[in-house]
C-alpha positions as CSV (number, residue, x, y, z in Angstrom):
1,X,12.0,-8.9,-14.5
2,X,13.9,-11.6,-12.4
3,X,14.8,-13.2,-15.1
4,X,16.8,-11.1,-16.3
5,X,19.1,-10.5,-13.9
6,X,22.0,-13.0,-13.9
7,X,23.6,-13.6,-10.5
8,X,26.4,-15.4,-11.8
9,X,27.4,-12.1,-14.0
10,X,26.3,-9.9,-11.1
11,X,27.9,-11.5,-7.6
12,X,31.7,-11.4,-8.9
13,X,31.0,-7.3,-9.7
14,X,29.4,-6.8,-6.9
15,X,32.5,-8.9,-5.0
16,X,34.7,-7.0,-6.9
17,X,33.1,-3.4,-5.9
18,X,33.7,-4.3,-2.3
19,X,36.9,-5.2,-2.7
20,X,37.7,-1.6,-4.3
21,X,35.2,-0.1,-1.0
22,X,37.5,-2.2,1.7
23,X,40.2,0.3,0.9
24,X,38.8,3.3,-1.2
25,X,36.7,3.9,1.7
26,X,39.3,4.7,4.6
27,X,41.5,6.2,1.7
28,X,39.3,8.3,0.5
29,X,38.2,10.2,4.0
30,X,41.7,10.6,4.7
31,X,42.1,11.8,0.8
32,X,39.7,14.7,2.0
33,X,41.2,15.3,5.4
34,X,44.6,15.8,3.5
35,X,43.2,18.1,1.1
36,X,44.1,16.3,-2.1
37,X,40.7,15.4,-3.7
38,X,42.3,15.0,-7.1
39,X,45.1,12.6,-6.0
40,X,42.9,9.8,-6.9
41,X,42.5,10.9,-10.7
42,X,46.5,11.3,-11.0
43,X,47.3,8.2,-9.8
44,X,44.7,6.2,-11.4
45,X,45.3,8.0,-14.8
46,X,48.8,7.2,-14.4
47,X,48.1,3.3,-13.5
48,X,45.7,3.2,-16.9
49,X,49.2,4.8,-18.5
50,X,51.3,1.6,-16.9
51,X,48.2,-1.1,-18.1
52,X,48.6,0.7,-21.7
53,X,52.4,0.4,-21.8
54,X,51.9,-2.9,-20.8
55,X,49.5,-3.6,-23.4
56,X,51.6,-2.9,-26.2
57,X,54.4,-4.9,-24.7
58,X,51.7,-7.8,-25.5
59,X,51.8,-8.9,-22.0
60,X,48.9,-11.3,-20.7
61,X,46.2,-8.5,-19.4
62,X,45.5,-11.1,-16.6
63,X,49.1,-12.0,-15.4
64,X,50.5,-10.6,-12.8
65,X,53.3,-8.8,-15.2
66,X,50.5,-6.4,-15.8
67,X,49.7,-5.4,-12.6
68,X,53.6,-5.0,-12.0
69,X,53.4,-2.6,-14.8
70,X,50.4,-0.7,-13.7
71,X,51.7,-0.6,-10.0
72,X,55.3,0.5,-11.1
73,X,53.9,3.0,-12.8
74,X,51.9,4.1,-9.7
75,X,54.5,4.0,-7.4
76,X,56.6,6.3,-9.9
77,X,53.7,8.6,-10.0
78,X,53.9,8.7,-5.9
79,X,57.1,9.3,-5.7
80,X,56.6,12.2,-8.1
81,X,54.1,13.8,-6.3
82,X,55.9,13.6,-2.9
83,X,58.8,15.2,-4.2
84,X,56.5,18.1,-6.0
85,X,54.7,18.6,-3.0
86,X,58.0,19.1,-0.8
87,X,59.1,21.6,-3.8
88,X,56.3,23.2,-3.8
89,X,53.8,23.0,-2.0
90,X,51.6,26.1,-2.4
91,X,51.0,24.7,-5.9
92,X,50.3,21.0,-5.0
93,X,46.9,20.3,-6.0
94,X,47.8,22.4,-9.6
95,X,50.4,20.0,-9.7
96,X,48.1,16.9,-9.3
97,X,45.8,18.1,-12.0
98,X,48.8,18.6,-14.4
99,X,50.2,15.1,-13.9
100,X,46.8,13.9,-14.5
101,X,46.4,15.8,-17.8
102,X,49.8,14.7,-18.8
103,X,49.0,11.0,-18.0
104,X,45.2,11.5,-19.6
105,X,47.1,12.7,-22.9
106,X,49.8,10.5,-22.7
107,X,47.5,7.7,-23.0
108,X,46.0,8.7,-26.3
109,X,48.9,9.4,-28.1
110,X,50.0,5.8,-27.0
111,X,46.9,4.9,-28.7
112,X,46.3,7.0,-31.4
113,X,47.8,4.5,-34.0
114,X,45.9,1.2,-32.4
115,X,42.8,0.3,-34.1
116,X,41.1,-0.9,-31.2
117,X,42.5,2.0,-28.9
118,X,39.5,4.0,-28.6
119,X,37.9,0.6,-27.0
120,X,40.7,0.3,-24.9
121,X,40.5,3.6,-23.5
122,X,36.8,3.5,-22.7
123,X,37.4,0.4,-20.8
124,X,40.4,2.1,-18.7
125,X,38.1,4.8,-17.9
126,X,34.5,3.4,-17.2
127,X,35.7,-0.5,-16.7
128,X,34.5,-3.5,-17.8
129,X,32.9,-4.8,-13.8
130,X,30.4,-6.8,-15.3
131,X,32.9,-9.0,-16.9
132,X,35.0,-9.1,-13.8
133,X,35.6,-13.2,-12.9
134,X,36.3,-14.6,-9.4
135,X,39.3,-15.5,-10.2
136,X,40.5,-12.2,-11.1
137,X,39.7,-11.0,-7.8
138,X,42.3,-13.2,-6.0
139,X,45.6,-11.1,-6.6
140,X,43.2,-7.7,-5.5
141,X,41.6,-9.4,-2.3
142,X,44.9,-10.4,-1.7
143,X,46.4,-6.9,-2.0
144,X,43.7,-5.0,-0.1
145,X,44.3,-7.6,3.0
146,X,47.6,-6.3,3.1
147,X,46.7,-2.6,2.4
148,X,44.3,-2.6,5.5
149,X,46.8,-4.2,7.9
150,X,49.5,-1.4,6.4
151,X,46.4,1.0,7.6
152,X,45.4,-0.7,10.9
153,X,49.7,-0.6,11.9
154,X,50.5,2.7,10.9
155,X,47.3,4.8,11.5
156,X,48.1,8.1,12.0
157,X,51.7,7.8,11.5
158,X,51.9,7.4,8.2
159,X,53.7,10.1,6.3
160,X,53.3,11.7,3.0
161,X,55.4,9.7,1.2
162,X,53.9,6.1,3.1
163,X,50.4,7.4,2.3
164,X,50.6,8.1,-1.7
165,X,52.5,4.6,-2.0
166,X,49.6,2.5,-0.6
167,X,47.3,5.1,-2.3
168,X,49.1,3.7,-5.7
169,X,48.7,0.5,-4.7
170,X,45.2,0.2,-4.2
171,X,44.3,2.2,-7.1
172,X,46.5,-0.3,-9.5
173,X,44.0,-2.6,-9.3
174,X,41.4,-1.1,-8.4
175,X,41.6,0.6,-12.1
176,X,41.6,-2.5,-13.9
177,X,38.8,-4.1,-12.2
178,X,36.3,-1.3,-12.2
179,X,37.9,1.6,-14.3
180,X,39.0,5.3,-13.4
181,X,35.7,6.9,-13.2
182,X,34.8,4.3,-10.0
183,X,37.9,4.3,-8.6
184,X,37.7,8.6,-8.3
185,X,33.6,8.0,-7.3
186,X,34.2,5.0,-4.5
187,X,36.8,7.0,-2.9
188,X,35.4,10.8,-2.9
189,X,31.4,10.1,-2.8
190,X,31.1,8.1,0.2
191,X,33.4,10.3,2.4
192,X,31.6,13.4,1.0
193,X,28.1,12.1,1.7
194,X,29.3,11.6,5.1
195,X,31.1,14.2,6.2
196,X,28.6,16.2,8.5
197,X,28.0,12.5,10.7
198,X,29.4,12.1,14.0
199,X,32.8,10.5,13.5
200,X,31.9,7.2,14.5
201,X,29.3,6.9,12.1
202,X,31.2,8.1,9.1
203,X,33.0,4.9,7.7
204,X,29.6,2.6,8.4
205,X,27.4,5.2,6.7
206,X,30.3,5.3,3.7
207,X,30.5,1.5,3.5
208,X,26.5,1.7,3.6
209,X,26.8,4.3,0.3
210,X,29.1,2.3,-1.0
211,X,27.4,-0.7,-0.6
212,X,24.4,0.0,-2.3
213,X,25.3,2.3,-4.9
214,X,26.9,-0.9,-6.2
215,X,24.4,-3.5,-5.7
216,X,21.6,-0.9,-6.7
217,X,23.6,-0.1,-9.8
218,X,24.7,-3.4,-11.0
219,X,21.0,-4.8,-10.8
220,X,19.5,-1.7,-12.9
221,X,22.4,-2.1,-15.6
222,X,20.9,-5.7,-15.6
223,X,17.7,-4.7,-16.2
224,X,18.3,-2.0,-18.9
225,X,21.0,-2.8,-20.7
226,X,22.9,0.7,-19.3
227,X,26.7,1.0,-19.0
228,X,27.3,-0.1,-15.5
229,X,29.9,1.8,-14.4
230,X,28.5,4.9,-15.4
231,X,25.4,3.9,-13.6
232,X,27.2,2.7,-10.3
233,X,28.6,6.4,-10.3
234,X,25.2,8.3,-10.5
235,X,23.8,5.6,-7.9
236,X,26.4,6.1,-5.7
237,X,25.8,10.1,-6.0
238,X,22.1,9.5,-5.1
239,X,22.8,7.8,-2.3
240,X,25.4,10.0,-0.9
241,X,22.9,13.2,-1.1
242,X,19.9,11.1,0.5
243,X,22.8,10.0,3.8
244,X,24.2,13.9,3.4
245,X,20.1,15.0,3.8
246,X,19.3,13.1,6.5
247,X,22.4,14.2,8.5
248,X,23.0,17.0,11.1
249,X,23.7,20.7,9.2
250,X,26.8,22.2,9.1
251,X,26.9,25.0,11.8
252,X,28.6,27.9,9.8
């Protein structure tokens, strides 16, 4: 059974899922602290939309022309929600799930006359990580340094509009390394397995279910030739609900 797991294949995913972790993690507790769970979706769908566009430009999928694209289109999609949340903001998260539908949508009538866009899409949304190289992971290791100093500086005072721009930018490559479904599962799972934890344990514990939902999952995708994103999610679930067991009950 060792034999058939390849570290060269399975280091640079499991590199890459902590590279999404580093900033998904942080993000995605104050995601639920905020109240805007389905942020993540919007955003991401909407950086698949940019990587799409970009696509049919014919632009290299590994340059850093694409990630422009997928970021702009982001940062556009923050700015949106900002101003539909100052609006209207009884209506925000029905707002988040629209933009996300649009985006969803939007991306297969983009497709619908592209051979291969079925393919495509499938990778946008469950990710190719096993096929992730190191040197992909330069431009994203370089952006989520600069994500967690923006974090470390501003803390607390970070406003609406200074939180859903970083938010873009972590998810624009976060979408194209590991796909939608991840980036929406490494930021809400962890937090949510945590959540009953004394404070100061919370963002170990989420690292910890992070972690190991990716290791564990990478290395049985290995094994039995199972889609490996889908299998990171589900091992990332279990792992949440064992931390979320073993934690103190919520006094209601």
């Amino acid at each position: 059974m060792t034999d058939a797991i390849d570290l060269s294949i399975i280091l640079p995913a499991l590199l890459a899922g902590l590279i999404v972790l580093a900033t998904h993690v942080p993000l995605g507790a104050q995601v639920l602290k905020r109240g805007i769970v389905f942020i993540d979706l919007a955003i991401a769908q909407i950086a698949a939309l940019g990587v799409i566009l970009a696509g049919m430009a014919d632009l290299d999928p590994q340059g850093w022309m694409m990630q422009a694209a997928a970021g702009s289109a982001a940062v556009l999609g923050a700015f949106l929600l900002t101003w539909t949340e100052k609006r209207w903001p009884e209506v925000q998260e029905a707002q988040i799930g629209v933009l996300f539908v649009l985006a969803a949508t939007g991306g297969l009538l983009l497709l619908a006359h592209n051979p291969h866009g079925g393919e495509h899409l499938r990778d946008l949304l469950s990710g190719q990580i096993l096929w992730v190289s190191y040197p992909q992971l330069l431009l994203p290791a370089i952006g989520t340094v600069a994500i967690l100093l923006a974090l470390r500086v501003f803390q607390e005072r970070l406003s609406r509009l200074g939180f859903y721009l970083i938010f873009a930018l972590a998810v624009t490559a976060s979408v194209q390394l590991v796909g939608v479904y991840l980036v929406f599962a490494s930021l809400i799972v962890p937090s949510l397995g945590t959540r009953n934890h004394a404070p100061s344990r919370r963002l170990p514990l989420a690292f910890g279910i992070g972690g190991g939902g990716y290791a564990i999952g990478l290395v049985l995708s290995t094994l039995f030739d199972l889609p490996s994103g889908a299998l990171i999610v589900w091992c990332l679930a279990g792992l949440a609900m064992v931390v979320y067991s073993l934690g103190p009950k919520h006094s209601t």
